[in-house]
Backbone bond lengths (Angstrom), bond angles and torsions (degrees), N, CA, C in turn:
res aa  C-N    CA-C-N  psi(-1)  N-CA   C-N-CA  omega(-1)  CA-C   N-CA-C  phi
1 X - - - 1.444 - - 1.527 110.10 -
2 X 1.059 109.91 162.12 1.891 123.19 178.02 1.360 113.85 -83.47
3 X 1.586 126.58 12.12 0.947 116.39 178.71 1.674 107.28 -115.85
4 X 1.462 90.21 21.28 1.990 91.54 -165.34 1.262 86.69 -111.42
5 X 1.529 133.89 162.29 1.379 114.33 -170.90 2.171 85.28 -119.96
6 X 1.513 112.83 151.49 1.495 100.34 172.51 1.204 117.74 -88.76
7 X 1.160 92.26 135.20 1.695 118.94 -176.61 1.874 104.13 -97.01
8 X 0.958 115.71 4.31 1.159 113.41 -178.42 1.661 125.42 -63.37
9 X 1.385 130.54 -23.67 0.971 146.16 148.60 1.648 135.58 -54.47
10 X 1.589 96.14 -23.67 1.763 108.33 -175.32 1.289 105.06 -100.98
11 X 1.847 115.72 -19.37 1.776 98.39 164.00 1.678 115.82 -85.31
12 X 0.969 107.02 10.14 1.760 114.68 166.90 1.450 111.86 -100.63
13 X 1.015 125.41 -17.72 1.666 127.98 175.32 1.229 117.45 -55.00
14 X 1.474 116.38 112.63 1.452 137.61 155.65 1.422 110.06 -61.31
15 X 1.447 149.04 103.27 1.273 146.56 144.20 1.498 102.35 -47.32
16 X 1.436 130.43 -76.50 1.057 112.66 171.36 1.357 155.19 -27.87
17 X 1.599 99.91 -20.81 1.496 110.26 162.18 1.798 127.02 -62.11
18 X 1.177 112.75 -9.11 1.635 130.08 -134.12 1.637 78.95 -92.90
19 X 0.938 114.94 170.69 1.523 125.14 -172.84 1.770 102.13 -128.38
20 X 1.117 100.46 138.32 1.657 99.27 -175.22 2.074 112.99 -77.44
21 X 0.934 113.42 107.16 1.317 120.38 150.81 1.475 143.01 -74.17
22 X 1.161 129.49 173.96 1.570 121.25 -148.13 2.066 93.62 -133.26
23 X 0.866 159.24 -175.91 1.392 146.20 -149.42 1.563 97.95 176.85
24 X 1.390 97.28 101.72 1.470 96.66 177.13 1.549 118.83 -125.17
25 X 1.281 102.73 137.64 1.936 116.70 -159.13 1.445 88.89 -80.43
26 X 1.168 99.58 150.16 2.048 105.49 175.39 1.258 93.24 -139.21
27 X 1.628 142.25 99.32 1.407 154.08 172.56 1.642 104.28 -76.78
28 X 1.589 108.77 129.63 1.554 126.58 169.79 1.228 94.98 -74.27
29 X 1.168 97.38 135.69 2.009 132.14 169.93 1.720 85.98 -58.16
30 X 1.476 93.74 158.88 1.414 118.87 -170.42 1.586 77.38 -98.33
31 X 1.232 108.75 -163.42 1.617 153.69 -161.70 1.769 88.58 -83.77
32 X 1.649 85.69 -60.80 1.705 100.72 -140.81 1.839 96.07 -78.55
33 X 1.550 110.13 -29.13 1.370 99.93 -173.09 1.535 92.71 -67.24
34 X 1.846 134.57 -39.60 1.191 118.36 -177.23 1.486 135.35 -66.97
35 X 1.103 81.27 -21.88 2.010 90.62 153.43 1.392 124.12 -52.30
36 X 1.203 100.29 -64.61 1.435 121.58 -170.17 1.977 102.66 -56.01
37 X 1.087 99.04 -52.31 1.559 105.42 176.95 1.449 124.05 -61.79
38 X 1.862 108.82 -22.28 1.739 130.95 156.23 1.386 94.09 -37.67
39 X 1.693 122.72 -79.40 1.471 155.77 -107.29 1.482 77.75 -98.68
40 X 1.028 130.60 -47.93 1.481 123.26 -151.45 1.461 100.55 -91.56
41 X 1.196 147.96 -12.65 1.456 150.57 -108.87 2.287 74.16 -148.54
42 X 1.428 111.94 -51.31 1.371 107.01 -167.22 1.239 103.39 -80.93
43 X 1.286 131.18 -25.92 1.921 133.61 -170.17 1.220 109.23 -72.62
């Protein structure tokens, strides 16, 4: 039926094939650093 989704692909999955990647955090600017970047941008 169309409501089963196929799984037929995930009992063939190698995890081991997967290549290792590296995970990098990207933090939103506060308020105050965007201020500061206003202030500096007009001087």
């Amino acid at each position: 039926m169309a409501d089963k989704p196929d799984t037929g692909e995930i009992a063939i999955f190698h995890k081991a094939k997967l290549k290792k990647t590296e995970t990098q955090e990207n933090t939103l600017l506060t308020t105050e650093t965007i201020e500061q970047e206003k202030r500096s941008e007009i001087s």
